[in-house]
C-alpha positions as CSV (number, residue, x, y, z in Angstrom):
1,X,1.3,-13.4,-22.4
2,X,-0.6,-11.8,-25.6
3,X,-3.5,-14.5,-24.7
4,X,-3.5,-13.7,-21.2
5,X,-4.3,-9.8,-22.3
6,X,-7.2,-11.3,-25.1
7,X,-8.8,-13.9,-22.5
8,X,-8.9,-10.5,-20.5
9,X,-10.1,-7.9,-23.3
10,X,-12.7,-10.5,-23.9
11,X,-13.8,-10.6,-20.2
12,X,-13.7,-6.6,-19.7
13,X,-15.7,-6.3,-23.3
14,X,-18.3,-8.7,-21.5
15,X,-18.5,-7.9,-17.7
16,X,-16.9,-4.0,-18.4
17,X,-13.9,-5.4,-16.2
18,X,-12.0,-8.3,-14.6
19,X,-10.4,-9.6,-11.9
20,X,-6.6,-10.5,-11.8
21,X,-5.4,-12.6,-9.1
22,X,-1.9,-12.5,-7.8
23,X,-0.3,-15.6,-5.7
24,X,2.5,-15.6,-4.1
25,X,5.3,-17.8,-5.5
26,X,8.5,-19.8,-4.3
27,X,11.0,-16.4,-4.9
28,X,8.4,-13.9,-2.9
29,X,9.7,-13.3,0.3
30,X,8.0,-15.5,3.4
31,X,5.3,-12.3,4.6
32,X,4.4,-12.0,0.8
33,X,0.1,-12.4,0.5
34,X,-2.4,-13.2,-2.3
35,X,-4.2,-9.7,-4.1
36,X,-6.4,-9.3,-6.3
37,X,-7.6,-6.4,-8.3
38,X,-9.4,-5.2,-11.6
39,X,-8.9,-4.2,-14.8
40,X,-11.2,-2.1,-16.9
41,X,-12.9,0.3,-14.5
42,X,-9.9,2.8,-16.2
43,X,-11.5,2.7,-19.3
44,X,-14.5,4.1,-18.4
45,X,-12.9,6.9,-16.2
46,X,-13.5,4.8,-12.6
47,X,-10.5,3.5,-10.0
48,X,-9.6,0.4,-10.3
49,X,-10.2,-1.6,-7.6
50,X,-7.5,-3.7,-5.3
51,X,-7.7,-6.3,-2.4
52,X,-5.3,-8.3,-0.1
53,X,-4.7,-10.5,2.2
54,X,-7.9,-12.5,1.2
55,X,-8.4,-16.0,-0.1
56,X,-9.0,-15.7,-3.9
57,X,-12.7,-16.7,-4.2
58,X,-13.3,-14.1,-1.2
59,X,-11.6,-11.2,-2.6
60,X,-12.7,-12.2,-6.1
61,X,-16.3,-11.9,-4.6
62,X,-16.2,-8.8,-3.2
63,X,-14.3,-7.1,-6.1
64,X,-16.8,-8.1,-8.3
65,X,-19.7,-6.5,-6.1
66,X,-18.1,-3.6,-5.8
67,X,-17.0,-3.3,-9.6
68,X,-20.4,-3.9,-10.4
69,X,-22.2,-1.2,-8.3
70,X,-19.5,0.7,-9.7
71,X,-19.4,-0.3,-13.4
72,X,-23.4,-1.2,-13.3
73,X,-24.8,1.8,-11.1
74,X,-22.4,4.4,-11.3
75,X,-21.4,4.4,-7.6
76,X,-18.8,6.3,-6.8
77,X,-16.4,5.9,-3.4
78,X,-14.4,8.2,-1.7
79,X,-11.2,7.9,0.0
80,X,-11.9,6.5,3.9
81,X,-15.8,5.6,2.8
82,X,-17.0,2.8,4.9
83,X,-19.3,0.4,3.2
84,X,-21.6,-1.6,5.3
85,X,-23.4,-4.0,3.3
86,X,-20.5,-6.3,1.9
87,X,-19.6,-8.7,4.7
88,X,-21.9,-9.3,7.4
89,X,-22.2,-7.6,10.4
90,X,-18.5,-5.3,9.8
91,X,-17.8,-2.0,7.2
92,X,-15.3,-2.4,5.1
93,X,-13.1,0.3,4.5
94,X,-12.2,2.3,0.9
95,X,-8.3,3.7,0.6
96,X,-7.9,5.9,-2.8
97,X,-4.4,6.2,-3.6
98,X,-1.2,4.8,-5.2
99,X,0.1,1.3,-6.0
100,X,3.0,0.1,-3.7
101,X,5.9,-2.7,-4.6
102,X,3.5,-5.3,-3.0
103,X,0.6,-4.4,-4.3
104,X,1.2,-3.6,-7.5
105,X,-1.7,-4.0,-10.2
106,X,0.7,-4.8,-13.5
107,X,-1.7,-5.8,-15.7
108,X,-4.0,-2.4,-15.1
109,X,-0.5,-0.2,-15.4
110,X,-0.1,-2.2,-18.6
111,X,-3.2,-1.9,-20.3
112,X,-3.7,2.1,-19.3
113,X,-0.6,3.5,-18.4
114,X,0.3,4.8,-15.1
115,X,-0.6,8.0,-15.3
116,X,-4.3,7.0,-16.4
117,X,-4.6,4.4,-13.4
118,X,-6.1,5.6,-10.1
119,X,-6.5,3.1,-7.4
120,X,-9.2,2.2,-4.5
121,X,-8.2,-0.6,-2.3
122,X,-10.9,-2.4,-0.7
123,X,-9.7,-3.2,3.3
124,X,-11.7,-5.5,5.6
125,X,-11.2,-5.3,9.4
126,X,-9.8,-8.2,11.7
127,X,-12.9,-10.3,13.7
128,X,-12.8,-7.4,16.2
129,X,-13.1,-4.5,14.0
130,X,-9.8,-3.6,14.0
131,X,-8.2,-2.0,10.8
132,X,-4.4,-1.9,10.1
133,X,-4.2,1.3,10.6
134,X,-5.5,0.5,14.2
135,X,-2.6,0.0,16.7
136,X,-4.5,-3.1,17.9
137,X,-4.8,-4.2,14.4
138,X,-2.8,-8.3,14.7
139,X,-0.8,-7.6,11.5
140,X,1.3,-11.1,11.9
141,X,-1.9,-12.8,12.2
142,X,-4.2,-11.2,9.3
143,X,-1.3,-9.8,6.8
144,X,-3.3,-7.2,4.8
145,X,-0.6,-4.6,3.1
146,X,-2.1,-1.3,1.7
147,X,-1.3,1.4,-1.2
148,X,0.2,4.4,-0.8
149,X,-2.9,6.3,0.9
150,X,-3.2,9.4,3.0
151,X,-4.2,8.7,6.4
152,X,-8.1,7.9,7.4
153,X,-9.2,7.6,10.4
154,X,-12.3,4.7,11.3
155,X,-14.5,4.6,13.8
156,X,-14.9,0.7,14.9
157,X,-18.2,-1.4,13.5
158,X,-19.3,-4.5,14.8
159,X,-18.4,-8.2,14.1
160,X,-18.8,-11.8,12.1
161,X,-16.5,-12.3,9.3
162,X,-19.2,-14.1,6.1
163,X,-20.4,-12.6,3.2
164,X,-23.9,-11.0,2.8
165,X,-26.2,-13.7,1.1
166,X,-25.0,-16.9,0.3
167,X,-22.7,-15.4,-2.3
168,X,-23.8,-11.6,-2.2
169,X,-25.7,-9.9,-4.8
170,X,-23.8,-11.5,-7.9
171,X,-23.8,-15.1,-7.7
172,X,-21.3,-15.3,-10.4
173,X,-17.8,-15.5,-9.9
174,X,-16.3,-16.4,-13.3
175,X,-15.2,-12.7,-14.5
């Protein structure tokens, strides 16, 4: 494990974070869905960053555009902030809050401690703009657990389901 945390230091020391991708194995229970989330936004005093529900490269994508307005431009996002420009034609949605069971970013709470970890969990809408917040949100059909948040409330956006660009602003996905 020690390498895993120094392949990782090295990444966060180059980038100013990574990405940590958690699949789900043979002892998760049937519902259980791939995550993925960052670590190193902590140490210079920013939420971490969580998504789910998402194929890897996807939410590896979009964390890393987000880390990097974050981590590169000093961004800052506040809980139930919509932001339109990540995937064409639809907002995604920001959730500040706590870690849950299933979404559980170890390798952050590791590295800073739980009290030092704050959390923003990136959540995309289903093809008609629905959130799962939304009681016509099709949970069985687009699985997307979410932290511990306070309520938020969303008015609906628009449509398509692709990333803006051909790979969005950082064409880069090895962090």
């Amino acid at each position: 494990m020690s390498d895993f945390f120094s392949e990782q230091t090295e990444i966060i020391q180059q980038f100013g974070w990574a990405v940590v991708h958690v699949l789900p194995s043979e002892e998760d229970p049937p519902d259980a869905v791939p995550f993925a989330y960052t670590v190193g936004l902590t140490a210079d005093g920013h939420p971490e960053l969580i998504i789910a529900g998402l194929p890897p490269d996807l939410g590896h994508q979009l964390l890393n555009e987000v880390a990097g307005r974050v981590h590169e431009e000093g961004a800052r996002f506040r809980h139930g902030r919509r932001v339109a420009d990540l995937i064409v034609d639809q907002d995604v949605v920001i959730l500040a809050g706590s870690p849950t069971a299933e979404l559980w970013p170890g390798a952050a709470l590791a590295r800073y401690g739980q009290r030092r970890v704050r959390l923003q969990q990136l959540v995309w809408p289903d093809p008609a703009d629905h959130f799962p917040w939304q009681p016509a949100y099709p949970a069985e059909e687009y699985r997307q657990p979410l932290i511990d948040a306070p309520p938020v409330t969303v008015p609906r956006c628009h449509a398509p389901r692709s990333l803006a660009g051909p790979l969005g602003r950082r064409g880069r996905t090895s962090r």
